[in-house]
C-alpha positions in Angstrom: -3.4 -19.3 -22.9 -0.4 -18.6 -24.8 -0.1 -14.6 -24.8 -0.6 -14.9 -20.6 2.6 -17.4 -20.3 4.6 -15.4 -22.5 3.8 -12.5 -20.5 4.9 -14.5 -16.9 8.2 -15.9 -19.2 8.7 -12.2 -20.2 8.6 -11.3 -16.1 10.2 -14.0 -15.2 13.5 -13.3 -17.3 13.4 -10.0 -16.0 13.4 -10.5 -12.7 16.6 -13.5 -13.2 18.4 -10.9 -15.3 18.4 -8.4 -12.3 19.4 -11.0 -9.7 22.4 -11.5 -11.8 23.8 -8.7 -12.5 23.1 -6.9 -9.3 23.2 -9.5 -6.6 19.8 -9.9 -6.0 17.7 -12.9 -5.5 13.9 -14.0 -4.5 12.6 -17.0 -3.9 9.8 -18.5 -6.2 6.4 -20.3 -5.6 4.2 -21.8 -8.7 0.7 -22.7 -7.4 -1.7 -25.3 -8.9 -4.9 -25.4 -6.0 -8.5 -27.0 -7.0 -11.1 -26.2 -4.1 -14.8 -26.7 -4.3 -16.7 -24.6 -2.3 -20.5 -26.1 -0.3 -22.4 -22.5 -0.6 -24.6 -23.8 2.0 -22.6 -24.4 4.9 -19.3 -22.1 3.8 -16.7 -25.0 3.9 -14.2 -25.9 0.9 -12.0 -28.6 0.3 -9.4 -28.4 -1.5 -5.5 -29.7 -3.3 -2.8 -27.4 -3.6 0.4 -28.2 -5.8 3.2 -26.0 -5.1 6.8 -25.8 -6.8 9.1 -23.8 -4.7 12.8 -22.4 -6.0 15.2 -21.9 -3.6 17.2 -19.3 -5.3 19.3 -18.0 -2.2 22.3 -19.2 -0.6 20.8 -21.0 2.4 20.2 -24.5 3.0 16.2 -24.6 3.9 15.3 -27.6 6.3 12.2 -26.2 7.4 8.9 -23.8 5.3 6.0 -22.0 6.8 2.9 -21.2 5.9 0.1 -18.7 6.2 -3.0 -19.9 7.5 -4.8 -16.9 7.7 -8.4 -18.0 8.5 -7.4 -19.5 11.8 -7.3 -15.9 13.3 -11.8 -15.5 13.5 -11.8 -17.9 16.3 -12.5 -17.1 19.9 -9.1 -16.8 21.6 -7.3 -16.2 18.8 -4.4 -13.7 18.8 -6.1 -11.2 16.8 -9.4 -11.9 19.4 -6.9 -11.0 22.2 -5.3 -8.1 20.5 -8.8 -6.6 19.4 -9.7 -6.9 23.2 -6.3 -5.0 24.5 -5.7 -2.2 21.9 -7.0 1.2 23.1 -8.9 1.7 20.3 -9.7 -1.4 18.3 -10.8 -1.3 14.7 -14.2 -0.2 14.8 -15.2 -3.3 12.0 -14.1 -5.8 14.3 -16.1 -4.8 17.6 -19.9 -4.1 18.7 -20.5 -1.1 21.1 -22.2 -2.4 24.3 -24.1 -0.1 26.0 -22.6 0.2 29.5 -25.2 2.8 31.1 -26.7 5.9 29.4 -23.3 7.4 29.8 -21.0 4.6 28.7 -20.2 2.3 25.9 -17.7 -0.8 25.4 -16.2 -2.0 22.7 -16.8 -5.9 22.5 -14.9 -8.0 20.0 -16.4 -9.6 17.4 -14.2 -12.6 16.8 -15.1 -13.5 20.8 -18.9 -14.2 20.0 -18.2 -16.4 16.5 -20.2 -19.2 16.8 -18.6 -22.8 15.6 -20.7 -22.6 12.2 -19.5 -19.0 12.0 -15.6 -19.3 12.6 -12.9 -19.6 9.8 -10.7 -22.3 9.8 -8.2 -23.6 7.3 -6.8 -27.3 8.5 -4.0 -29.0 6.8 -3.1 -32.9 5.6 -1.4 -35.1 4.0 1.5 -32.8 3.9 4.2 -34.2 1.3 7.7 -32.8 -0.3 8.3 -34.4 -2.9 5.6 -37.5 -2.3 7.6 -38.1 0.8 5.8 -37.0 3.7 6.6 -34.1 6.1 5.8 -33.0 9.9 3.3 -30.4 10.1 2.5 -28.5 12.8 -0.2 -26.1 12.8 0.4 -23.3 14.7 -3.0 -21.2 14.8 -2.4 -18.6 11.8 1.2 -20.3 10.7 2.0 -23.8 9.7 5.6 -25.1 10.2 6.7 -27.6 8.3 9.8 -29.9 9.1 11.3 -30.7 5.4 11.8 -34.3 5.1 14.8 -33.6 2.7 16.9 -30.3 3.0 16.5 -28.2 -0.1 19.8 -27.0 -1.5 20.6 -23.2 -3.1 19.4 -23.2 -6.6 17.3 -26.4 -6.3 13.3 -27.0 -6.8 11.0 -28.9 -4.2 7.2 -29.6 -4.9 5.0 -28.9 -1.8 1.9 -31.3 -2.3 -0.9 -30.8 0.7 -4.8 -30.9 1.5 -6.8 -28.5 3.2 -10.0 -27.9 4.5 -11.5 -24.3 5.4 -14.3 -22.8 6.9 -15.3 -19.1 5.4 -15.7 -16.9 8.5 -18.3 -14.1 9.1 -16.9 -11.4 7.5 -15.4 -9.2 10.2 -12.1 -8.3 8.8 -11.0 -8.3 4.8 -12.2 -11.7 4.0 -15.3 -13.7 5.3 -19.3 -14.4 4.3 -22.3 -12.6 4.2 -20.6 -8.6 5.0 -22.9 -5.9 5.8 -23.9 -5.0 2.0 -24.7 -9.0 1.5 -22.2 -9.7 -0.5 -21.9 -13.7 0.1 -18.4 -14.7 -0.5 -15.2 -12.2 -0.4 -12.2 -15.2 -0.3 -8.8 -12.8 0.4 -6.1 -14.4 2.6 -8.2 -18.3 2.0 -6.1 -20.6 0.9 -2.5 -22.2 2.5 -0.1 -19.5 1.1 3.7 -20.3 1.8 5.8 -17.3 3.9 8.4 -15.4 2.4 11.8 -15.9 3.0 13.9 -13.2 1.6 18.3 -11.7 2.7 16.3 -11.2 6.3 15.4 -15.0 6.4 11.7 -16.4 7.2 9.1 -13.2 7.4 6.4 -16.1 9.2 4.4 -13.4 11.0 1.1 -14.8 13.1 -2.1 -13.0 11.5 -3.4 -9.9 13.5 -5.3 -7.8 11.0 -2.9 -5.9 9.5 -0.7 -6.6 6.8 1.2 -9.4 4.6 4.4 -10.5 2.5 4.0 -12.6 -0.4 6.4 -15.1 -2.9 6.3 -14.1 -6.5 4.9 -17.1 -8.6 2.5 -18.1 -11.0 -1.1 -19.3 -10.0 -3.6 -21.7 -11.3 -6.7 -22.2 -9.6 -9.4 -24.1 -10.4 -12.7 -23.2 -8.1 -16.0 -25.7 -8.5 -18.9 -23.9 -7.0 -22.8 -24.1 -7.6 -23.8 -22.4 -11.6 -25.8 -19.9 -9.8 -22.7 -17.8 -8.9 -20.6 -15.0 -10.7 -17.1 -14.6 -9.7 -14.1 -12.5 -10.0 -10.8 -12.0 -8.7 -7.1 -12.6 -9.7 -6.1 -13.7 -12.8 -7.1 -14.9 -16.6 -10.4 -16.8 -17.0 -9.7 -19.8 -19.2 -12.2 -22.1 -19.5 -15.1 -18.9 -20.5 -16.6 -21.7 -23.1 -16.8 -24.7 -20.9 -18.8 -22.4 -18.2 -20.9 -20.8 -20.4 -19.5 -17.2 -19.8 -17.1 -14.8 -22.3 -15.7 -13.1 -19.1 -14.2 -10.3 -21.4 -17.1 -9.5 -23.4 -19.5 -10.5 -20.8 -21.6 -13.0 -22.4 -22.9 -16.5 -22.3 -21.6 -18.0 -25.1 -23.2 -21.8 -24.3 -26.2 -23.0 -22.0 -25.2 -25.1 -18.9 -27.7 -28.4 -18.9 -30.0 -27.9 -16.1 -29.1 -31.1 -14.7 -25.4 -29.7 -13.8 -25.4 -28.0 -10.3 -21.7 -26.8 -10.2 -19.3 -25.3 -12.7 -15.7 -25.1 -12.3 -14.0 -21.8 -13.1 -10.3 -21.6 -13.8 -7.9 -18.9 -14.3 -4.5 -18.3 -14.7 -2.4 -15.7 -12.8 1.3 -14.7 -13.7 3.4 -13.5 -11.5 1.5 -12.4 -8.6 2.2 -13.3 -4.8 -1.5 -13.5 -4.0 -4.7 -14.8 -5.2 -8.6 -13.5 -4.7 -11.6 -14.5 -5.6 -15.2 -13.6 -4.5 -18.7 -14.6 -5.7 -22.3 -14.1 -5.0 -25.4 -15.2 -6.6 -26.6 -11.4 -7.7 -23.6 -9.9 -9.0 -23.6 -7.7 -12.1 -20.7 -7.7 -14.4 -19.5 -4.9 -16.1 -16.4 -4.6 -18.7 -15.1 -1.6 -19.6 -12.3 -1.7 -23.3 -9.6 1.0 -22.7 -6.9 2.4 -25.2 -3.9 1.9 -23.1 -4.6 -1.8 -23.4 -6.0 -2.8 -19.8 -9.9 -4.6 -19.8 -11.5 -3.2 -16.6 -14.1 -5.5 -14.8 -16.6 -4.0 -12.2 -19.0 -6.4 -10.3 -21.3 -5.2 -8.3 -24.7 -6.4 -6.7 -27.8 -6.1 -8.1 -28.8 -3.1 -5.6 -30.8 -0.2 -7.0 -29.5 2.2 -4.8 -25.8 2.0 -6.2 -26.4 1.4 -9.7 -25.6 4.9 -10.7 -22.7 5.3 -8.9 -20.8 2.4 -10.2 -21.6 3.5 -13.4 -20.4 6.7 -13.2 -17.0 5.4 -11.3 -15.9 3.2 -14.8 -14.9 6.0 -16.8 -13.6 7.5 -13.4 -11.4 4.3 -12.9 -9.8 4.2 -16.3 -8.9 8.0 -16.4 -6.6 7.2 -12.8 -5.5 4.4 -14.6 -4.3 5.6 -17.3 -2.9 8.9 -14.9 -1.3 5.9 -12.6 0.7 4.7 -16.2 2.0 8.1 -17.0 3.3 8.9 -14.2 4.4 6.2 -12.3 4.8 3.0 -15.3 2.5 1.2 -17.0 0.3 -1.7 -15.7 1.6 -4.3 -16.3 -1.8 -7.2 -16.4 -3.8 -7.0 -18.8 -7.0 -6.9 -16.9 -7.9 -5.6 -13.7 -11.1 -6.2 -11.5 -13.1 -3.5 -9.3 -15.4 -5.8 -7.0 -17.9 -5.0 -4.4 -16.8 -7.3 -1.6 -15.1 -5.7 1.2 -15.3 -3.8 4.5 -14.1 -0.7 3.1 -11.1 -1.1 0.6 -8.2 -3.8 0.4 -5.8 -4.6 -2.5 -5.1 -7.4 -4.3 -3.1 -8.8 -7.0 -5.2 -7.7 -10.3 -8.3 -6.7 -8.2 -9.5 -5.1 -5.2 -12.5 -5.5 -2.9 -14.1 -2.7 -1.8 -17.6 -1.4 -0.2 -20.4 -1.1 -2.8 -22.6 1.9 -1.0 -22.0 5.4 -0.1 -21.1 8.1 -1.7 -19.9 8.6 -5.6 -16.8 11.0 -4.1 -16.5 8.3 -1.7 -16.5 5.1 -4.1 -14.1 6.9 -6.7 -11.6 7.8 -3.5 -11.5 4.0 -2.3 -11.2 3.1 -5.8 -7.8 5.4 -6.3 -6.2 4.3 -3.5 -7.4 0.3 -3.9 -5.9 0.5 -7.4 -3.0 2.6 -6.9 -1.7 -0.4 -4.4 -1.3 -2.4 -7.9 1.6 -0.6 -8.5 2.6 -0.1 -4.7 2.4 -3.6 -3.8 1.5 -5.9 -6.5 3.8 -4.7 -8.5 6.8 -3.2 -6.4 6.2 -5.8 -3.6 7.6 -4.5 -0.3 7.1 -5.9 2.8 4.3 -4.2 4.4 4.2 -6.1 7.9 8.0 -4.2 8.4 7.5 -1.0 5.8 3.7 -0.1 5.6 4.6 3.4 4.9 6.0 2.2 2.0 3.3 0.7 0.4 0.5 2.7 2.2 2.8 6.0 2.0 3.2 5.9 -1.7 -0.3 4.8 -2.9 -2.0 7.7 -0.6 0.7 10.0 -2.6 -0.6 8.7 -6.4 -4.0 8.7 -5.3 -4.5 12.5 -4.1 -2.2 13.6 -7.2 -5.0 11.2 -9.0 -8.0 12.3 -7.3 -6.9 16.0 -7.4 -5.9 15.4 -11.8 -9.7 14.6 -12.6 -11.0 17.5 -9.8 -12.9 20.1 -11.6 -11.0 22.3 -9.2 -7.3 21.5 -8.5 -6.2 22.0 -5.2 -3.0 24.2 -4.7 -1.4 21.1 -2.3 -3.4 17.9 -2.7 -1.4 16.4 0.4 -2.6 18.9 3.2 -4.5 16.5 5.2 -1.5 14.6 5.6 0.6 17.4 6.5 -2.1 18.2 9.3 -2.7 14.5 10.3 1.3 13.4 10.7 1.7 17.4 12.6 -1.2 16.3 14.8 0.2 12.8 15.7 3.5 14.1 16.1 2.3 16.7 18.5 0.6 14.1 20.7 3.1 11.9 22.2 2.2 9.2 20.8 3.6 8.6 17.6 6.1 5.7 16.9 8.9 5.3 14.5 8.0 4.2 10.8 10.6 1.4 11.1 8.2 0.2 14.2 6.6 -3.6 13.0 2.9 -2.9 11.5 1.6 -5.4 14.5 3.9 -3.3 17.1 1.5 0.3 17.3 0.3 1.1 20.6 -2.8 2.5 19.0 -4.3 1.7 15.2 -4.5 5.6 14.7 -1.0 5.6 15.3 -0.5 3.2 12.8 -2.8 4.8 10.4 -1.4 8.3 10.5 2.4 6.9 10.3 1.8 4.5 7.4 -0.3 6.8 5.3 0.2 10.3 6.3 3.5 10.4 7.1 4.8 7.7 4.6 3.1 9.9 2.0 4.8 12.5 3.1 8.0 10.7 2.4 7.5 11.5 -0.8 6.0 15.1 -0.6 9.2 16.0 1.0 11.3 14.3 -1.3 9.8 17.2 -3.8 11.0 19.5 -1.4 14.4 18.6 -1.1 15.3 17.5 -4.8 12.6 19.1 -6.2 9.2 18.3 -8.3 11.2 17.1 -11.7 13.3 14.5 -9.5 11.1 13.6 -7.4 8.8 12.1 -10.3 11.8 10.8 -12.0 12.6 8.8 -8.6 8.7 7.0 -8.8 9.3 6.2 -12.2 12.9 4.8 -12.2 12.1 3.2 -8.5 9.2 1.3 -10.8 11.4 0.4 -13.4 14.1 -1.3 -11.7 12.5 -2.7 -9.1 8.8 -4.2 -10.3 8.3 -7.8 -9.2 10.8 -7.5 -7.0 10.9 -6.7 -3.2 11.9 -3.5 -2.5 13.3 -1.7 0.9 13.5 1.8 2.3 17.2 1.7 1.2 16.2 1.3 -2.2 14.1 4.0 -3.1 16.9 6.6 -1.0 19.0 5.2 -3.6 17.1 5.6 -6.3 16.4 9.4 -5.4 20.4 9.3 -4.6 21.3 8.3 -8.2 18.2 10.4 -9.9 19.4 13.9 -8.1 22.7 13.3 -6.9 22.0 14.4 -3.2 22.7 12.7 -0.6 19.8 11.5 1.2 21.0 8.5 4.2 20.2 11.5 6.6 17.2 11.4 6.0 15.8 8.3 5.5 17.3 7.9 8.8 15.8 10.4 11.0 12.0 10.5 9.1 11.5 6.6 9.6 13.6 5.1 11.9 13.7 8.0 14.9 10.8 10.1 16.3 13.1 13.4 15.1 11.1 16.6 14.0 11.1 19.1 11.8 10.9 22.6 13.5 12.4 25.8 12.2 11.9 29.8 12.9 12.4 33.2 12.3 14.0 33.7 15.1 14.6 38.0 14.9 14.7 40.8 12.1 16.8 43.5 12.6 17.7 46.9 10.5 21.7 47.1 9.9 23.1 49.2 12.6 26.1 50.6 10.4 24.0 52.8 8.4 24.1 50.0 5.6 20.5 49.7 4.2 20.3 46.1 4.8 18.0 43.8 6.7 19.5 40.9 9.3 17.6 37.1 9.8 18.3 35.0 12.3 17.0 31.6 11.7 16.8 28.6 14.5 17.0 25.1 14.1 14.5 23.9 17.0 13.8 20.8 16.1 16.5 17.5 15.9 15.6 16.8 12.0 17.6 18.9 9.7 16.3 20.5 6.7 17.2 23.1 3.8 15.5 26.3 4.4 13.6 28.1 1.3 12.7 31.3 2.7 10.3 33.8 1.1 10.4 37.5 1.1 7.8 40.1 0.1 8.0 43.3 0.0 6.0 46.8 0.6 5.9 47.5 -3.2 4.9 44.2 -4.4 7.7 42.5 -5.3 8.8 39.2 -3.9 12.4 37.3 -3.6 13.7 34.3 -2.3 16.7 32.5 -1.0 17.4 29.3 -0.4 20.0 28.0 2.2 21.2 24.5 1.3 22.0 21.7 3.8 25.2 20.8 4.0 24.9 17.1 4.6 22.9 16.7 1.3 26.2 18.1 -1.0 23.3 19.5 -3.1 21.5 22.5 -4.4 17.9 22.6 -5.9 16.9 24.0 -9.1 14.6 27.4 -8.3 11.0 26.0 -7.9 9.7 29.4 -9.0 11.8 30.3 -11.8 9.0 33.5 -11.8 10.9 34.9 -9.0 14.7 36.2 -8.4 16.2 33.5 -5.8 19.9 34.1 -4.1 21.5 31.1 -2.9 23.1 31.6 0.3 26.0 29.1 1.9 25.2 25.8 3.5 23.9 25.4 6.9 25.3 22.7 8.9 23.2 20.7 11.3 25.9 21.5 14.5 25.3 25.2 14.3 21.4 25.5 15.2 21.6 29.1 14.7 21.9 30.9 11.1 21.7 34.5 9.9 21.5 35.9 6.5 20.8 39.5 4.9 18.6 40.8 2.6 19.7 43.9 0.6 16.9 46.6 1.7 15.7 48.4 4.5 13.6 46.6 6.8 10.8 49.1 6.3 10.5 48.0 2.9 9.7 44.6 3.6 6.2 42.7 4.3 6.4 39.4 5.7 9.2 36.7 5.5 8.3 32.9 5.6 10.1 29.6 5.7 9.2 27.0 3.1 6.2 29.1 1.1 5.6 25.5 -0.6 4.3 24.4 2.9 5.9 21.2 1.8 8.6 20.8 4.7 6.5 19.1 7.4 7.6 21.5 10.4 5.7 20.6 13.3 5.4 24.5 14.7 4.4 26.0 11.8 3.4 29.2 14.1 7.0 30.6 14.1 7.8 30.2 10.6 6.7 33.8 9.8 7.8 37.0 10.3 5.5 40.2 9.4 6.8 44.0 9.6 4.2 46.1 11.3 3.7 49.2 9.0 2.1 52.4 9.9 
């Protein structure tokens, strides 16, 4: 349709503009694919047409490919990493009991049968209708070019491939747990990015993925009996017999046809998603910020209600998501039951259908919150999942705490306590460690969401709440349908506040520094002078400024605030309600620091470090100081 290519021209032009005037570049991949799917035995064929730009400065002689499905075999490398982790995603194994005392986890993927495998299989492979060497290479497909492609030049990438829908054990797969018959994420050949770092070609474990920015047109044929949604614009609503946005057949299909052929239209998205089943429900929801919201759903009594209630749920986070972070930028997006738990995609998400209401409208924050951090600002989240993961977790408790009928003082706590807990332990690893590279997937899970929301969280701390929501929206701004790094959203706070912030971006994601400071004595003057002495201590290697709270006998409260001297900066008052004195910098050599407050100690109460409890000190027991009074 005409309105949906002028919106990919429209993000298209954008995206060139930035590259030149700033230096930046991405590559490009337009897809054309037509698969037809056999709903009886779970195997597609299928034609893909792709028109890669080369739009860096590198000579490309070879491509890869993700062939995702070739991980549900026996043997694979995500079988053998799901058989050595400590403690394997509990989705992907069955508990065997041992004796009456003891269970073991067995994987899965190790018991597939040949009917019940995935598979995606590649031929014909041909650049430019010349043909290329292939070589399949379980979960990644390298391709020897048969003609280099230059900087600034166009190839087309013709193929075939053949695929077999696995049991659904991980994200995509057939016949999951709530019998939903086809969730098709990660299904098709999809080509690897290749960005200033060069070829991100990572084998398929179960955790995360990189994507080119491109168009997508896919047709799907598949029997009549089946509803789908996913990614994209339907186009051919008339020639099916179903008004996708108004949900309605519009024509009867003669009985005599067995398979219709749905296509749709997706711009500028580095992913595509579809799933189906025979007893989905359709519902479509108008909003007045301009975005149609789908929800399919089975057919299931039990959850009816629920996904009823969530619609009006979804667009209010929506339309919170657009005011504070930018606006969506599709016109459409799709909540769809299909999932084993939650997992984004580009204009959709597939998600568990049964539960809890609190539980569904929590999966669906985050889920849809990834649309902005992801599928809109596109990091790579095999190397920075605390970017993506981080920053969504952040949206979604501001989201989920927005439409609470009561607000909760610090929506963020868990995290504070999860990431303090993990740190604590001994086993936590950097942020900057590879998604694939955790020792454990709890340590993976508490890094990427906790402690990358708390990225954020922190950032309020230092530059305060007014920056810190300037930063979301101008990172969104400059850098949607583009691939962001850390570097660039440091910058972005950088050029929003004016502090400098390299420090720490350094020590929160690419060392195992903490954050640990205390009161370390309070003493009366010993002049006569009726004045109170603090002595602070830097314990831990991370360096912080100090807000410090004091209240005293009669009531009153004060604060001060001690500014770092690394960050050349100084906060506005966060509680304008109460008097603060700014005391001189504290430089991270000197782990010691002493101040004084202007009364008798026997008029004071209790002092405490960082009364926002937004500073993510791992010994929080130290950071306060009460005067015994008689």
């Amino acid at each position: 349709m005409k309105k949906f290519i002028a919106l990919s021209f429209f993000i298209t032009s954008f995206s060139t503009s930035f590259s030149q005037s700033n230096g930046y570049w991405q590559q490009k991949a337009d897809y054309k694919m037509e698969v037809s799917m056999d709903v009886k035995t779970y195997q597609y064929k299928g034609k893909q047409e792709l028109i890669y730009t080369n739009n860096s400065s590198d000579t490309l002689r070879k491509v890869f490919y993700h062939l995702y499905n070739n991980a549900f075999q026996p043997g694979s490398e995500m079988d053998m990493r799901l058989q050595s982790v400590k403690d394997p995603d509990g989705r992907m194994v069955n508990k065997i009991k041992v004796d009456d005392k003891t269970t073991k986890n067995e994987s899965r993927i190790a018991k597939l049968l040949p009917n019940e495998i995935g598979y995606l299989h590649i031929s014909n492979f041909k650049q430019d209708g010349q043909s290329a060497v292939a070589k399949e290479v379980e979960t990644i497909l390298e391709v020897t070019l048969a003609n280099p492609i230059l900087p600034g030049k166009t190839s087309t990438f013709t193929l075939d491939f053949d695929g077999q829908v696995p049991i659904q054990i991980r994200r995509s797969g057939r016949n999951n747990k709530e019998g939903v018959e086809l969730s098709m994420a990660q299904w098709y050949p999809k080509i690897a990015e290749f960005d200033f770092e060069g070829w991100h070609a990572d084998p398929y474990i179960a955790r995360e993925f990189h994507g080119v920015w491109g168009n997508f047109d896919v047709k799907i044929t598949i029997d009549k009996k089946y509803l789908l949604g996913g990614t994209g614009y339907l186009q051919n609503g008339n020639e099916i017999g179903y008004n996708y946005q108004n949900e309605g057949v519009i024509v009867k299909i003669p009985k005599k046809q067995k398979a219709l052929t749905w296509h749709f239209f997706a711009p500028m998205v580095h992913d595509f998603t579809w799933a189906a089943d025979r007893n989905y429900l359709h519902d479509v929801v108008k909003t007045d910020f301009g975005t149609t919201l789908h929800f399919i759903y089975k057919n299931n009594p039990k959850i009816l209600e629920n996904w009823k209630q969530a619609q009006p749920k979804t667009a209010a986070l929506m339309n919170y998501f657009n005011t504070i972070v930018g606006k969506y930028p599709y016109e459409q997006y799709s909540v769809i039951q299909g999932g084993d738990g939650g997992m984004e995609y580009a204009m959709c998400t597939l998600i568990l259908g049964e539960g809890t209401f609190e539980g569904l409208v929590g999966v669906i924050a985050h889920e849809m919150g990834h649309s902005w951090f992801q599928h809109v600002l596109a990091t790579n989240e095999s190397k920075h999942s605390w970017m993506d993961e981080g920053f969504t977790s952040f949206i979604e408790d501001l989201g989920v705490n927005e439409l609470a009928e009561k607000k909760s003082a610090n929506p963020f706590s868990g995290s504070y306590k999860s990431y303090i807990n993990l740190a604590n332990s001994g086993k936590e690893q950097p942020l900057s460690t590879h998604s694939d590279r955790y020792d454990e997937n709890r340590s993976y899970s508490i890094a990427s969401y906790s402690k990358g929301e708390l990225f954020l969280t922190q950032l309020e701390y230092l530059i305060g709440k007014e920056n810190l929501m300037k930063t979301v929206k101008r990172f969104y701004s400059e850098f949607k349908f583009k691939h962001p790094t850390p570097n660039d959203i440091k910058r972005t706070a950088e050029r929003v506040s004016g502090a400098n912030l390299d420090w720490y971006l350094t020590d929160w994601t690419k060392t195992l520094n903490t954050i640990d400071y205390g009161i370390k004595n309070v003493d009366s003057a010993t002049d006569g002078v009726k004045k109170t002495g603090v002595s602070l201590e830097r314990i831990g290697r991370m360096p912080m400024p100090i807000d410090i709270l004091v209240e005293y006998t009669d009531g009153t409260k004060e604060t001060f605030y001690i500014p770092l001297r690394m960050m050349s900066f100084e906060k506005e008052n966060p509680t304008p309600e109460i008097k603060r004195t700014v005391l001189k910098d504290w430089a991270w050599g000197n782990p010691n620091y002493f101040f004084e407050i202007d009364k008798e100690k026997t008029a004071i109460k209790k002092i405490s470090i960082d009364p926002s409890s937004l500073m993510a000190d791992v010994m929080p027991d130290n950071n306060s100081y009460e005067i015994a009074t008689k």
